[in-house]
Residue, then its C-alpha position, 0 to 999 in steps of 0.5 A: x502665906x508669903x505675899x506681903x511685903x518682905x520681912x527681910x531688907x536686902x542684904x548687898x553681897x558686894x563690897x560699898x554696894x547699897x541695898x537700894x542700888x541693887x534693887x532696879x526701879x519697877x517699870x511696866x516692863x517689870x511684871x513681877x512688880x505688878x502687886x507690889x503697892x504703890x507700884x505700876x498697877x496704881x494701887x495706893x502705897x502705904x503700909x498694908x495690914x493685909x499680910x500680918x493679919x493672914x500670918x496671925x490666921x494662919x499661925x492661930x489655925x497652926x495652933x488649934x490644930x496642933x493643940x486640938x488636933x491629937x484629941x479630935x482625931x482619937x475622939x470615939x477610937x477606944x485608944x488610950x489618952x495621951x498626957x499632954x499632946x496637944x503641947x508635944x504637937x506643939x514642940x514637935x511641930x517647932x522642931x520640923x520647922x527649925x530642920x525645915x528652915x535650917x536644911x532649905x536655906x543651906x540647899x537653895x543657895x546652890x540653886x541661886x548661884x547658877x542663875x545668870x542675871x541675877x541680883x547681887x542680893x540675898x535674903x537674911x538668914x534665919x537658920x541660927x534663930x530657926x536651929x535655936x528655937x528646934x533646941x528650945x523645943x526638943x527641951x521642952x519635951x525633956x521637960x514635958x516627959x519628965x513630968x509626965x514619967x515623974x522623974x526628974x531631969x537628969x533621970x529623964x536623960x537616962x530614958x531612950x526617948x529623953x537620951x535621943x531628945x537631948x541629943x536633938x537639942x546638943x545638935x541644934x544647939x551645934x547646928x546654930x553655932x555652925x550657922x553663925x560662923x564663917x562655914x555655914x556648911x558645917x551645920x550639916x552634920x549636927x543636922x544629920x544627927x539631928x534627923x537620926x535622933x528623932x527618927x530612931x526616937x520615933x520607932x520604938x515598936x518592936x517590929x522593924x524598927x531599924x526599917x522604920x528609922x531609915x525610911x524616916x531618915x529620907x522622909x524627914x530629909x526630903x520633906x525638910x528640903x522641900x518645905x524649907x527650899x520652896x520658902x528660901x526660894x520664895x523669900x528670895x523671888x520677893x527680893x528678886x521682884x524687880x528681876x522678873x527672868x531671874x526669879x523665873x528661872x530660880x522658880x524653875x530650878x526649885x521646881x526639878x528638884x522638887x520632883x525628885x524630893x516629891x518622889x521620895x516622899x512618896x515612896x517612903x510615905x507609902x512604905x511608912x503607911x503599909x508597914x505601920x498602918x493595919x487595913x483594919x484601923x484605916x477609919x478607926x484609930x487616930x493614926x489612920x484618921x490622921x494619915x487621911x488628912x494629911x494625904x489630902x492635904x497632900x493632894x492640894x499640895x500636888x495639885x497647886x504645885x502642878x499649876x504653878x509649874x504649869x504657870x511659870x513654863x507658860x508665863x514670862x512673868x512669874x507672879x502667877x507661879x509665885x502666887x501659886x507657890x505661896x498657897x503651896x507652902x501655906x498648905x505644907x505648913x499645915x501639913x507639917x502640924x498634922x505631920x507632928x500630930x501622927x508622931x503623938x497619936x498611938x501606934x495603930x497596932x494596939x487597937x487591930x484586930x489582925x494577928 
């Protein structure tokens, strides 16, 4: 997803330094610099059409999948019809990734500044565009519920649900701010209200919703930090290609606290699943069908992580883990549409034949 060439010039962090003086000349003793074209491996150089086609294939798949995702999965369940969610999916899915992009790029810098040798480059930020666009998103759900409760927007902010969103979107719109300012930092408070918005928005069942809400906090924590760390760091090896042990080793700080968040979402995931999900329902309801397919993309997200982490332990040169950790984020990608799409579908309780 992330393998062609940077969308980001380097960015010198040091006074008078150019960008170009901080890149070293790729040499046969520079593996990470072997798929690089025009490089060592003595393909042609020249512009490549390879990356903006797979970004526009996987973005349209992103696309049909969160516009014809909702119907699908409830194809044949006897649930009631949601208005319009094939375009919430779409919201809702911007909005995960702005909380993804905003979050991953104020944790990976922690992980970059203990790596020795590393170059004195950094990757343009995105947050202020990605925290933007989130508050684009949440106000287009204001809108959307609007029209489908035919009511109009000032008596839409008086719901529950359009409260909370417009709370979403004040808080994206600070986190921005915050994000252009000298203290970046301080986006971490307009994000952790951003989160327990949208987490207490999600659980307006009657039974436990407090529980709910609060596995939903570490859930919505966890899997931001993971998605969003794991493309900072990406973006970040790609500038670092002519470094390979420092890519290397900012790879391998990823990857340990990659485990933790990967346990959090685990055990907050199964909570989630046993609380919401009845037995009954598992094949039957558009929840459950949904849950189905986003445990196996799951599955090939593990299996893919493993294999880079494997891969970089092995290897001095990093280009085969960072192959591998592109395909990861590829898939999570995905995982994050399909994330948005159980957020639409009705709640499973409606249709179980348990008490």
């Amino acid at each position: 997803m992330f393998s062609g060439p940077p969308a980001d010039p380097a960015a010198p962090t040091g006074p008078g330094l150019p960008a170009a003086a901080t890149v070293p000349a790729r040499t046969d003793d520079a593996p990470f610099a072997d798929g690089i074209p025009g490089g060592p491996s003595g393909r042609p150089g020249g512009r490549s059409w390879t990356t903006p086609l797979l970004f526009c294939a996987a973005g349209t798949l992103a696309l049909l999948v969160a516009l014809l995702g909702p119907g699908l999965v409830a194809r044949g369940t006897g649930e009631l019809r949601i208005p319009g969610a094939g375009l919430t999916t779409v919201l809702r899915t911007v909005l995960f990734s702005a909380l993804a992009l905003h979050l991953g790029e104020l944790l990976a810098p922690q992980l970059i500044r203990p790596v020795r040798g590393r170059p004195r480059t950094a990757v343009r930020s995105w947050a202020v565009y990605a925290s933007l666009a989130g508050a684009a998103a949440a106000a287009g759900q204001i809108v959307r519920l609007a029209a489908v409760s035919d009511l109009g927007i000032t008596e839409t902010y008086g719901t529950r649900e359009g409260g909370l969103l417009l709370l979403i979107a004040n808080g994206l719109v600070l986190a921005a701010f915050c994000a252009a300012s000298r203290r970046p930092a301080l986006a971490l408070a307009p994000l952790a209200l951003v989160i327990g918005a949208e987490a207490l928005r999600a659980h307006p069942e009657a039974y436990s919703p407090e529980f709910g809400a609060a596995l939903t906090v570490v859930h919505l924590t966890a899997a931001s930090l993971w998605t969003g760390g794991l493309l900072y760091v990406l973006r970040t090896m790609w500038l670092w290609r002519g470094s390979p042990v420092a890519a290397r080793a900012l790879l391998g700080r990823y990857a340990r606290l990659a485990i933790w968040l990967y346990v959090a979402l685990a055990a907050t995931g199964t909570a989630s699943t046993l609380r919401r999900l009845p037995l009954d329902v598992v094949f039957t309801s558009a929840y459950g069908r949904t849950l189905l397919v986003k445990l196996a993309l799951m599955a090939v997200v593990s299996v893919l992580a493993v294999a880079a982490r494997r891969r970089m332990l092995r290897d001095a040169d990093p280009s085969v883990a960072h192959l591998l950790a592109r395909r990861e984020q590829l898939v999570l990608g995905l995982v994050v549409v399909v994330s948005a799409i159980l957020t639409v579908v009705p709640d499973p309780h409606w249709i179980s034949l348990r008490p």
